[in-house]
BADRENGU-410825 format. One record per residue (C-alpha): residue in one letter; residue number from 1; x, y, z. Coordinates in pm, 1 decimal, always signed. Example, Ala and Ser with C-alpha at 12.3 -4.5 7.8 and 13.67 -1.06 7.14 Angstrom:
  residuo  num        px        py        pz
        A    1   +1230.0    -450.0    +780.0
        S    2   +1367.0    -106.0    +714.0
% end
This chain:
  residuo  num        px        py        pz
        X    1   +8993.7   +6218.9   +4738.8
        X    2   +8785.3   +6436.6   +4538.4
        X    3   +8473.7   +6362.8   +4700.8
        X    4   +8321.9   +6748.4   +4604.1
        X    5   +8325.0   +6625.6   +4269.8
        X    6   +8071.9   +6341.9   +4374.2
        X    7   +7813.2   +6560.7   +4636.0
        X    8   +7809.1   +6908.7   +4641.8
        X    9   +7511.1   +7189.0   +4670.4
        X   10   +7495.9   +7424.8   +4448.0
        X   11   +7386.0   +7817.6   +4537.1
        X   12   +7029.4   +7782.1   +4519.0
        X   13   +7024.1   +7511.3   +4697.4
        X   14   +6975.4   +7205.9   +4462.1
        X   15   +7185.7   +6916.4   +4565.9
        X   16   +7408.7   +6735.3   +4249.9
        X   17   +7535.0   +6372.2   +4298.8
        X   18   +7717.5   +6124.9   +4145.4
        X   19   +7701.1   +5757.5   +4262.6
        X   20   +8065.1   +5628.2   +4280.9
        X   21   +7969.2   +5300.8   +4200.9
        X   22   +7720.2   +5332.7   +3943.9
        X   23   +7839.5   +5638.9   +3805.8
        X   24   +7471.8   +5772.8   +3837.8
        X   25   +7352.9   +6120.2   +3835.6
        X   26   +7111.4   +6266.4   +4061.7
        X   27   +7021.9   +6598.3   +4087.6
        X   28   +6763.9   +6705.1   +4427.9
        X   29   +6597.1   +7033.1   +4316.9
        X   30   +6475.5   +7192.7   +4607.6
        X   31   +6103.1   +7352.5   +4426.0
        X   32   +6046.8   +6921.9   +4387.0
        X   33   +6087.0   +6849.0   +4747.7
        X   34   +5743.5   +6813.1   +4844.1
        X   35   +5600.1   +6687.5   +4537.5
        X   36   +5621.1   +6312.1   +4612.8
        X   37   +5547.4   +6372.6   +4998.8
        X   38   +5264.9   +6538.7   +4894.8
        X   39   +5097.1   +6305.6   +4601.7
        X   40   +4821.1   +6148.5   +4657.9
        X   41   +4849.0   +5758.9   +4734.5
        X   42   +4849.4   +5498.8   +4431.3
        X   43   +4530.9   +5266.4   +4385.5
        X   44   +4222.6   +5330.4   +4574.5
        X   45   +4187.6   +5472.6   +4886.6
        X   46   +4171.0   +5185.7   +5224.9
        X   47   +3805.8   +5019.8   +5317.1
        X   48   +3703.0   +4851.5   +5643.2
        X   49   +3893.2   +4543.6   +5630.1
        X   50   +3639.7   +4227.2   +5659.1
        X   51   +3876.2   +3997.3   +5911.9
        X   52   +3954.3   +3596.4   +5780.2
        X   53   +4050.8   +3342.7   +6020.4
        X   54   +4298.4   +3193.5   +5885.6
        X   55   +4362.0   +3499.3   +5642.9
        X   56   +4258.1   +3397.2   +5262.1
        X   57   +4328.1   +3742.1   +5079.8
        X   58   +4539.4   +3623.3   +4784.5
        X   59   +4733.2   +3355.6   +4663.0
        X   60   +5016.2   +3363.9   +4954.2
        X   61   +4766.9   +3325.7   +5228.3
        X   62   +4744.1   +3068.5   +5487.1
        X   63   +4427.4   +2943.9   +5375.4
        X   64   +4557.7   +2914.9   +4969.1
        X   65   +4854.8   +2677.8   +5023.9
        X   66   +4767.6   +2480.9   +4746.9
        X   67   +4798.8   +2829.4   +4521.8
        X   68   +5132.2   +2771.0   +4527.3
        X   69   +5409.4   +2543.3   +4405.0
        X   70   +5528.1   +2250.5   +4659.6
        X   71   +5688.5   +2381.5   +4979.4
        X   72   +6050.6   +2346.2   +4958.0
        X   73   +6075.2   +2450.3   +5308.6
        X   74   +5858.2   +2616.2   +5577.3
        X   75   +5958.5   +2716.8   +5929.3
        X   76   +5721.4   +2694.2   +6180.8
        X   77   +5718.4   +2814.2   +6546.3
        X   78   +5759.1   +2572.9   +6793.9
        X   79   +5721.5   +2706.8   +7200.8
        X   80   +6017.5   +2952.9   +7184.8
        X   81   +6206.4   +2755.2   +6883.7
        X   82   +6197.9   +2823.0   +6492.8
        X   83   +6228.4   +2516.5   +6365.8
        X   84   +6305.4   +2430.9   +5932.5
        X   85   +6062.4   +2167.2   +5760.9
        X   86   +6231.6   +2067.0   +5469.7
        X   87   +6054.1   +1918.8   +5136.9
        X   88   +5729.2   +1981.4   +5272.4
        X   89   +5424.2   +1722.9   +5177.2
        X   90   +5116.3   +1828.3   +5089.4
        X   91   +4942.7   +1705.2   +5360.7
        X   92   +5181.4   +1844.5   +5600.3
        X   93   +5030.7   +2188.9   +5516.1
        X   94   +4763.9   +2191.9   +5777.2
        X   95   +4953.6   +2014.1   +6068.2
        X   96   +5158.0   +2341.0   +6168.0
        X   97   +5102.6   +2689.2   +6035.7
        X   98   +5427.8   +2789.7   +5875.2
        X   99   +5594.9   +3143.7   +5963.6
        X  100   +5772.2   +3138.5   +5666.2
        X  101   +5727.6   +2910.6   +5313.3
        X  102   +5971.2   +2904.3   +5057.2
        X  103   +5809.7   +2771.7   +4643.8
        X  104   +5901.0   +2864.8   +4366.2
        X  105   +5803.7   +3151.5   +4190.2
        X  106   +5527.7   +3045.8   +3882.3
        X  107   +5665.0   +3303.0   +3622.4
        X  108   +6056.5   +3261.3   +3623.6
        X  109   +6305.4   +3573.4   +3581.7
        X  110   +6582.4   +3288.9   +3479.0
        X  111   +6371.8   +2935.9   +3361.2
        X  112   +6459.7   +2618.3   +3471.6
        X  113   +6437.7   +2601.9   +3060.8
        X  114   +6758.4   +2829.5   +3043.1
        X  115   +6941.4   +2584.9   +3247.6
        X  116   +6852.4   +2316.4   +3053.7
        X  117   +6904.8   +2437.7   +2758.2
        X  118   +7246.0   +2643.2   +2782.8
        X  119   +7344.2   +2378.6   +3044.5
        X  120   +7195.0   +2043.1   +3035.1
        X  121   +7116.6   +2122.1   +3347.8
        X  122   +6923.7   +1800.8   +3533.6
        X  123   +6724.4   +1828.2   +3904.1
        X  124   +6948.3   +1694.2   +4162.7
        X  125   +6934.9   +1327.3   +4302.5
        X  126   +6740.3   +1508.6   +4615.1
        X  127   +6529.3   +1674.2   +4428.1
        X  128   +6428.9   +1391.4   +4231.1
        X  129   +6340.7   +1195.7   +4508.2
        X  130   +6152.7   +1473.9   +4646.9
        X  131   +5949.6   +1512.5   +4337.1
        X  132   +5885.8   +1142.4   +4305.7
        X  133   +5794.0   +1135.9   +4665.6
        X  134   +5500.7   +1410.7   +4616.4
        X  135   +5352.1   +1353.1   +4341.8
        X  136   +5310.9    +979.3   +4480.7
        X  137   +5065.1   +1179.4   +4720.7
        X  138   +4737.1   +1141.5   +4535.9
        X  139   +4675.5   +1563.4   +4691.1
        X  140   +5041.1   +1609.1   +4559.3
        X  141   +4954.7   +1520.2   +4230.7
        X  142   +4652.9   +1715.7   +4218.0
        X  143   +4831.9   +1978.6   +4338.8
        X  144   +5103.0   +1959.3   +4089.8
        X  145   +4889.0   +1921.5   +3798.4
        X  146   +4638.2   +2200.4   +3902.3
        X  147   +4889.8   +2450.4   +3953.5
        X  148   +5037.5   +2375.8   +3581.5
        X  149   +4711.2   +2404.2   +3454.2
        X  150   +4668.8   +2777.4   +3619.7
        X  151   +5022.0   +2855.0   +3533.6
        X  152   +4917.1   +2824.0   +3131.3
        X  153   +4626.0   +2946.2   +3109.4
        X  154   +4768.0   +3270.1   +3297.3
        X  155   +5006.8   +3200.8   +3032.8
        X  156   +4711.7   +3283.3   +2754.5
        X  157   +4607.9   +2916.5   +2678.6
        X  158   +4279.3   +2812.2   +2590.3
        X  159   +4104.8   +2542.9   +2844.9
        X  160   +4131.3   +2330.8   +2534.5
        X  161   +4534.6   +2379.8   +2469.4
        X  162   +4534.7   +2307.4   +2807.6
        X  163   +4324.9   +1968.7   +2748.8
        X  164   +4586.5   +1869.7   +2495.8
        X  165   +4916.6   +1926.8   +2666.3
        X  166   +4992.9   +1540.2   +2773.9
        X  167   +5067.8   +1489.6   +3133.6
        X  168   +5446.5   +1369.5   +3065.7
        X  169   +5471.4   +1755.3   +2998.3
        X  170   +5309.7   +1874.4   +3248.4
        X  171   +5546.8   +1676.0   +3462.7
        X  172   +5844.6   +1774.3   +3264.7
        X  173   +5702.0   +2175.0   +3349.5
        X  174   +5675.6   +2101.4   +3689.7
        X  175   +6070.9   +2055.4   +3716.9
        X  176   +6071.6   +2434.2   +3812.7
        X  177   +5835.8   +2357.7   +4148.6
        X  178   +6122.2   +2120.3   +4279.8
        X  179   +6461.1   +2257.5   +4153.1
        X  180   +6437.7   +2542.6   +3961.1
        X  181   +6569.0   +2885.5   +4088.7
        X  182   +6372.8   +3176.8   +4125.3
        X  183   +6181.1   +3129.1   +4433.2
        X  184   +5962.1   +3309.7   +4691.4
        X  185   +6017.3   +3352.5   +5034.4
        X  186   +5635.7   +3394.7   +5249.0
        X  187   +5569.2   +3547.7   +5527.2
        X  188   +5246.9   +3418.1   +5699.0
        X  189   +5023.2   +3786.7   +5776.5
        X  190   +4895.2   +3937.1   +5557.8
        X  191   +4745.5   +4216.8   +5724.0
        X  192   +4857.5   +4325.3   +6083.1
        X  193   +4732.5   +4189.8   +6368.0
        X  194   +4562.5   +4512.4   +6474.9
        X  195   +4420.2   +4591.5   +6074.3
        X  196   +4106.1   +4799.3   +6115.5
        X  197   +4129.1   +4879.4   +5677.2
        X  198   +4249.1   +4747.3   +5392.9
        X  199   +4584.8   +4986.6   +5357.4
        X  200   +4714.1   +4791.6   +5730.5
        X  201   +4923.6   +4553.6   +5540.3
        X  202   +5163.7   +4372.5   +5738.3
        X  203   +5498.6   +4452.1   +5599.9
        X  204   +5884.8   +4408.0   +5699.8
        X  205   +5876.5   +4728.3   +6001.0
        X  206   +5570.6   +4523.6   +6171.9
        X  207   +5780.7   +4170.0   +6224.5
        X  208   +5966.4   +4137.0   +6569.5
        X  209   +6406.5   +4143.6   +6601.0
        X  210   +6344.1   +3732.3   +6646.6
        X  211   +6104.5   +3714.1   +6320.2
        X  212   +6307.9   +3931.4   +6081.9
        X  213   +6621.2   +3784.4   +6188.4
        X  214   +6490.6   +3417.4   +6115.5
        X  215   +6341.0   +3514.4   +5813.1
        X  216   +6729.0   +3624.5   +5673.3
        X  217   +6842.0   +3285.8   +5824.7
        X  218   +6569.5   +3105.4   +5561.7
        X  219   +6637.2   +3290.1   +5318.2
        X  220   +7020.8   +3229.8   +5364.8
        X  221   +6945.0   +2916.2   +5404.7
        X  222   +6802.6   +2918.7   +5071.4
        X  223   +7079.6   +3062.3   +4856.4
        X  224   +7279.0   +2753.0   +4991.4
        X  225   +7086.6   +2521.4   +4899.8
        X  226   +7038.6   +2635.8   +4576.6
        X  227   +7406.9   +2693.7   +4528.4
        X  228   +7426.4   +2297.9   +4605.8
        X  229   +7183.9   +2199.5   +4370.1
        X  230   +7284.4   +2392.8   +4041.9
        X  231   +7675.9   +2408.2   +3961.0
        X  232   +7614.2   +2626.6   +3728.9
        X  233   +7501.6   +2935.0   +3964.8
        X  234   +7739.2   +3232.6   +3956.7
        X  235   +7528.8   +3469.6   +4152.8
        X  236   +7199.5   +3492.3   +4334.4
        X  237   +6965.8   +3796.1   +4342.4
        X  238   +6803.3   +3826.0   +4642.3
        X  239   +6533.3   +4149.5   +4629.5
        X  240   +6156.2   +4270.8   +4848.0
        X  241   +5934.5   +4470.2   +4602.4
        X  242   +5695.2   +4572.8   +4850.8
        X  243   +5385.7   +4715.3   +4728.4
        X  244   +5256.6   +4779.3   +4380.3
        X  245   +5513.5   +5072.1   +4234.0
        X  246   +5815.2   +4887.8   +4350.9
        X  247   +5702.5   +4599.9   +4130.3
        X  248   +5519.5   +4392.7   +4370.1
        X  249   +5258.1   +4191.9   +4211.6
        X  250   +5109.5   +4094.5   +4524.0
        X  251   +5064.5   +4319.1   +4839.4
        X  252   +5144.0   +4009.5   +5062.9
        X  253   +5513.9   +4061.5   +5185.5
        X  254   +5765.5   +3839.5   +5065.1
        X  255   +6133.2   +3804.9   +4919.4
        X  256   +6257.5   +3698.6   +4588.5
        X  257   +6573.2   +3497.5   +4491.1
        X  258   +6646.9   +3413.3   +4123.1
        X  259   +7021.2   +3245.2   +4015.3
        X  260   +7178.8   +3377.2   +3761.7
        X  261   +7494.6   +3249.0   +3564.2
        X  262   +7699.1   +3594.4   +3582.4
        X  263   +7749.7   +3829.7   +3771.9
        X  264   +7577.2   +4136.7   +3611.8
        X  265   +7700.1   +4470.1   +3503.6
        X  266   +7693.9   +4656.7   +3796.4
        X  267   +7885.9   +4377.6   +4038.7
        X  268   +8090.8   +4349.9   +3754.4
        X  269   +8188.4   +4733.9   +3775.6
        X  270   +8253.7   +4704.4   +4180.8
        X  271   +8478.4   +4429.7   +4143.6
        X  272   +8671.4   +4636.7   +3872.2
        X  273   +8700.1   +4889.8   +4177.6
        X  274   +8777.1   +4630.0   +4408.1
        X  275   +9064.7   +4545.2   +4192.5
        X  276   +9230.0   +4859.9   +4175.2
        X  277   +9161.9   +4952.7   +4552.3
        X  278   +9065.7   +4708.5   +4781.1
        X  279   +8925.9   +4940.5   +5012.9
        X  280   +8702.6   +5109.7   +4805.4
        X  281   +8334.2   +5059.4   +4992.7
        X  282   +8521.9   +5220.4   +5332.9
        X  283   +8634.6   +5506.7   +5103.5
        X  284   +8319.7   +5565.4   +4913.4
        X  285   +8070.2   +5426.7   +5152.5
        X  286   +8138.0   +5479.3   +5525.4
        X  287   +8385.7   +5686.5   +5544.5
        X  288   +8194.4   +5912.7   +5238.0
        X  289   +7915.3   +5929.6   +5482.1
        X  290   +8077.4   +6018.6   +5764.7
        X  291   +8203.2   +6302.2   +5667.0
        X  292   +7906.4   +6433.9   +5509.1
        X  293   +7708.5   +6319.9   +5842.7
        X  294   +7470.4   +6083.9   +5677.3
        X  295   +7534.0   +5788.0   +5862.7
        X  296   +7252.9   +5762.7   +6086.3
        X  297   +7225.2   +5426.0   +6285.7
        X  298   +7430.0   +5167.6   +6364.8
        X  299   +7499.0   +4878.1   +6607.8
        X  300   +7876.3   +4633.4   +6676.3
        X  301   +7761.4   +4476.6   +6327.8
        X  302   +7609.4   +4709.3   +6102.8
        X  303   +7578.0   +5050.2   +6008.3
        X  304   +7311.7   +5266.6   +5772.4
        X  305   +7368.0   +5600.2   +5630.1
        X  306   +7182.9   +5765.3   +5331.7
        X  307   +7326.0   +5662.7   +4999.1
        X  308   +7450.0   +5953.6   +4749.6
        X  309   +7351.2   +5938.4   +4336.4
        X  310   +7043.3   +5693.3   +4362.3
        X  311   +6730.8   +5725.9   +4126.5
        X  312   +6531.4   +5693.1   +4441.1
        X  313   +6570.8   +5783.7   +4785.5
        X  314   +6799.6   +5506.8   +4908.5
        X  315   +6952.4   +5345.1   +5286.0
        X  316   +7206.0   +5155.9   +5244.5
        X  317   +7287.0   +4906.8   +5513.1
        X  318   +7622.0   +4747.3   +5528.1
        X  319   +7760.2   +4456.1   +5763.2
        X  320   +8130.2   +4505.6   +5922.1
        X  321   +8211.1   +4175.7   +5920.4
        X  322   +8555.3   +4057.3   +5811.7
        X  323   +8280.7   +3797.3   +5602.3
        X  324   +8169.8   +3904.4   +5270.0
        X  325   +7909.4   +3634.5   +5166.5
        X  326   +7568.4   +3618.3   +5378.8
        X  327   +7594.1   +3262.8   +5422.5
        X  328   +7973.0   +3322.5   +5582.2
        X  329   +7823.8   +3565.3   +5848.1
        X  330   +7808.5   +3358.5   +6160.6
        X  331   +7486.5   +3390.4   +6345.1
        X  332   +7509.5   +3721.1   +6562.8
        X  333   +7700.7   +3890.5   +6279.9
        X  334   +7341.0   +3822.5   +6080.4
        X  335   +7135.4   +3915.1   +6355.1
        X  336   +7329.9   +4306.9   +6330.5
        X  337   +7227.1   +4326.9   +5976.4
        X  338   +6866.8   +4177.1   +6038.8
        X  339   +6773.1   +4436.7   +6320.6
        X  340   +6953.2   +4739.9   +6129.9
        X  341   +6765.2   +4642.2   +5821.5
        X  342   +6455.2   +4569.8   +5990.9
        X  343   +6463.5   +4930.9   +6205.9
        X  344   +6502.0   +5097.2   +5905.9
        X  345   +6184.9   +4911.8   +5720.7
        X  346   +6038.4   +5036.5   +6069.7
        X  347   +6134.5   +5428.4   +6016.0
        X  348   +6062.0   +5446.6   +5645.2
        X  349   +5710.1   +5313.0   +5734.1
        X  350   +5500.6   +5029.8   +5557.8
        X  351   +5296.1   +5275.9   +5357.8
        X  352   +5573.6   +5365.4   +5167.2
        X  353   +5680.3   +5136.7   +4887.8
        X  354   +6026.4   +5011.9   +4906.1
        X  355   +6255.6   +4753.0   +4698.3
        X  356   +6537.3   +4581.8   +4931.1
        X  357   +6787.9   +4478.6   +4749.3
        X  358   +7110.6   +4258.0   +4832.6
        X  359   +7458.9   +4306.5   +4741.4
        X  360   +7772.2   +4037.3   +4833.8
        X  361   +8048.6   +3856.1   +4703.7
        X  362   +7960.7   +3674.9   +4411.6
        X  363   +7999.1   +3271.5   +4442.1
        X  364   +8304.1   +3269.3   +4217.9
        X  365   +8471.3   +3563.2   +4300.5
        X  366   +8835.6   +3595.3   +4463.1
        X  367   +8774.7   +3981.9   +4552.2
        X  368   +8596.2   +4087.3   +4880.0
        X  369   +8250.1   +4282.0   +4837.9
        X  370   +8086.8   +4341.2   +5202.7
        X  371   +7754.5   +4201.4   +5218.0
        X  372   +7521.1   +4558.2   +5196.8
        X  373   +7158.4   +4607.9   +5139.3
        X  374   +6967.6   +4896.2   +5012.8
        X  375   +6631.9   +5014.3   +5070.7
        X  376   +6511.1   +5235.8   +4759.1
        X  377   +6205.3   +5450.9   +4842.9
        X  378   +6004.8   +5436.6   +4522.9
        X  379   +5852.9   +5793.0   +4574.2
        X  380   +5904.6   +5915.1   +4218.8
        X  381   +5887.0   +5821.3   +3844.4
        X  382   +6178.2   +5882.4   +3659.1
        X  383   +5990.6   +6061.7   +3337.6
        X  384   +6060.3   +6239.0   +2994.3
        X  385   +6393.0   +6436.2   +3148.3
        X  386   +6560.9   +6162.5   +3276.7
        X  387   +6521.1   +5975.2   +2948.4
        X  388   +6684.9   +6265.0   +2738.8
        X  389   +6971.8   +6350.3   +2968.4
        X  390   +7053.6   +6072.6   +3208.0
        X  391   +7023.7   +6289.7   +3492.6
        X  392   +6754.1   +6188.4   +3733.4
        X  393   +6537.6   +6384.2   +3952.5
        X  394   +6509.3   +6245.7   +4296.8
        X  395   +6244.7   +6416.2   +4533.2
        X  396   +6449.6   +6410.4   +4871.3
        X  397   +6848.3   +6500.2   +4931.5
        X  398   +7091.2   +6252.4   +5133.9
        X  399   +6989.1   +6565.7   +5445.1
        X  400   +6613.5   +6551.3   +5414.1
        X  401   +6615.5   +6195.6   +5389.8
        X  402   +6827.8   +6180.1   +5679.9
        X  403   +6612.9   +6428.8   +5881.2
        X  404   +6310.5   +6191.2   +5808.6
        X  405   +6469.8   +5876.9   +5963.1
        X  406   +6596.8   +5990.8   +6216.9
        X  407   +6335.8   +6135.3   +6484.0
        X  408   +6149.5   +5805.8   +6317.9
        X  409   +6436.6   +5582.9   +6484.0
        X  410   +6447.3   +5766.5   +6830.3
        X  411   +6077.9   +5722.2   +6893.7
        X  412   +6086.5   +5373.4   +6783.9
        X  413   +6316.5   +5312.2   +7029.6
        X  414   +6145.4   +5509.6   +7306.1
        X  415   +5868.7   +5261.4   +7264.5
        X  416   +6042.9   +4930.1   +7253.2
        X  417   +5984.0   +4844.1   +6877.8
        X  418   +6342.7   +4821.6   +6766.9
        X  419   +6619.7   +4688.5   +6925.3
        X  420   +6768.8   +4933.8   +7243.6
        X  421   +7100.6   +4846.3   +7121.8
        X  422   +7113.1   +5024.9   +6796.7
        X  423   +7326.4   +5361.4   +6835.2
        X  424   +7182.3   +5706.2   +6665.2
        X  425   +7267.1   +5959.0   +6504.9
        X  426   +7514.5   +6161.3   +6734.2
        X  427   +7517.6   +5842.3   +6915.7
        X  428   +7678.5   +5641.6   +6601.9
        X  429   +8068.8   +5594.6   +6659.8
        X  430   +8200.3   +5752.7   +6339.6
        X  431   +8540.3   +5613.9   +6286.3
        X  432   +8742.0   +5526.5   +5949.6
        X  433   +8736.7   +5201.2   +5795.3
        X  434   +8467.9   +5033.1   +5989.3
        X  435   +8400.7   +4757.1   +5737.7
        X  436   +8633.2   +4455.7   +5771.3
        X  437   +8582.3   +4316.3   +5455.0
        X  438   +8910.6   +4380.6   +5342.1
        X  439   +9104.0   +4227.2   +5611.4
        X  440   +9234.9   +3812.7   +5575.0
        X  441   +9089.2   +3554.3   +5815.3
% end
């Protein structure tokens, strides 16, 4: 295996990639280093943050419910338990505050439209019922027909184009609140509990093992049930754009999921791999990294090492499980990729903006692709010489990013934030062909 060809450093030190996946190419050039570590911070500096009880700082705060489509589901915390409300009423809002809330997202990536129309795509039986059952609610109603009315005129409608749009329409729009599929996944804060400005943002690092973990559950939960409702699903992208320059639109943290009816280029290109060598994300991934030392954490279900030809400064996480599919993981299997994920969020620090993305097996595929998630530091903005040559600048190296993490991880640990379990550095048991994926159940 050629894998010089792929990583190598050159004699004056800058760093050439390739990503084996992607086919990317990333060049680290050692005089750039510092330049992203050393910017100065996007959007205006922090104030002294003016405390709400309950918090009411944008649209996914506790005290906006109604700022968002129907609930499909909330959990809410229960003594020690978690416990899954499902086809939430309106009125049910206020009863219990909800740890997680899952709507749909306002401005769809994939419309319930496109369904329809390429499709004939039609809500479920459940859905419909759950749909008739709210907007019998005199609040659901309201509810309904408010949020349609915000929805177009953020569209760039006139009050009086909104006026004339007949309520049979409006109904017909609000479809998307009860079975469409892009939706949001909530978390309740949205500052920290111990927020003295406006730059303490509660983010993915500040949640607990037992929060982040139930949080994947929901949002597992989530892909199934949309998979259930919509035959027509191939795939589901499941993504975090946390804060502004990842994408984020709101600095409240939550998760995105939007079905799609293929697969995409890129899984496309893996399964290609997969297909010629069905060990491929050992050879390239793990095993890559272990011989390069840039596997840096790990635990009996997951493992994280710094990724190699990324735009942006990237962990990827991967789960060992013979499972390739999320929703196949059983429970403690989940849990490993929850607290590896969630120590990492930890060590890269909530300041810094990050986009989590998902990677698995798509729904119809007969080729095992371990379930993996990276975490892409957006530190830089690929500019003028990217565009011309398709090579792309990246501020740290696999090393430096390594070097970062690492002393991060250790004194997380020393203090109890992240689970005592998770093996470091040195401490990581490097061995060949630790992800399962490729063996038969």
């Amino acid at each position: 295996m050629d894998y010089h060809s792929l990583y190598h450093t050159m004699a004056d030190g800058t760093v050439k990639q390739i990503n084996p996946f992607t086919g990317v190419e990333v060049w680290t050039v050692s005089e750039r280093g510092n330049r992203a570590a050393n910017g100065e911070p996007d959007g205006p500096p922090p104030e002294p943050l003016e405390r709400m009880s309950p918090e009411g700082y944008c649209s996914f705060c506790e005290s906006r419910l109604l700022e968002t489509a129907p609930e499909k589901s909330r959990v809410v915390r229960r003594g020690d338990c978690y416990v899954t409300l499902h086809h939430v009423m309106p009125e049910q809002q206020s009863q219990e505050a909800a740890e997680f809330r899952r709507v749909a997202n306002l401005f769809e990536i994939v419309s319930i439209n496109y369904w329809r129309q390429n499709y004939n795509y039609k809500l479920s039986p459940q859905n419909i019922q759950w749909k008739d059952q709210y907007l019998s609610s005199p609040l659901g109603i309201r509810h309904v027909m408010g949020i349609i009315d915000q929805k177009l005129k953020l569209s760039g409608k006139s009050d009086e184009e909104i006026a004339a749009v007949s309520p049979d329409v409006k109904l017909t729009l609000a479809d998307a609140f009860f079975g469409g599929g892009h939706e949001i996944i909530i978390a309740r804060p949205h500052y920290r509990s111990d927020a003295q400005t406006t730059a303490d943002l509660f983010s993915t690092g500040d949640m607990t093992d037992e929060q982040h973990a139930e949080y994947y559950h929901f949002i597992i939960d989530a892909l199934v049930d949309i998979i259930s409702s919509n035959r027509y699903v191939r795939y589901i992208s499941v993504f975090k754009n946390w804060l502004r320059p990842a994408g984020a639109s709101l600095n409240h943290l939550h998760t995105q999921i939007v079905a799609i009816d293929e697969w995409g280029s890129s899984i496309d290109r893996q399964v290609k791999m997969l297909v010629a060598d069905k060990n491929v994300f050992n050879t390239y991934g793990p095993n890559f990294a272990g011989l390069h030392n840039l596997v840096f954490a790990e635990n009996d279900f997951a493992l994280a090492f710094v990724g190699i030809g990324h735009r942006y400064p990237t962990v990827e996480i991967f789960s060992k499980s013979i499972n390739a599919r999320p929703y196949e993981h059983q429970p403690q299997e989940i849990r490993g990729v929850s607290d590896l994920v969630r120590a990492c969020h930890a060590a890269i620090g909530g300041s810094v903006s990050v986009n989590e993305e998902w990677y698995y097996t798509p729904i119809d595929c007969i080729f095992k692709m371990p379930w993996h998630i990276n975490l892409k530091l957006r530190m830089n903005v690929p500019a003028g010489f990217e565009g011309g040559t398709s090579i792309f600048i990246n501020p740290l190296s696999p090393v430096d990013l390594r070097d970062r993490l690492v002393p991060r991880l250790y004194q997380l640990r020393g203090e109890g934030r992240i689970n005592p379990s998770i093996r470091i550095a040195e401490e990581c048991i490097v061995v060949p062909n630790p992800l399962q994926y490729y063996r038969t159940c």
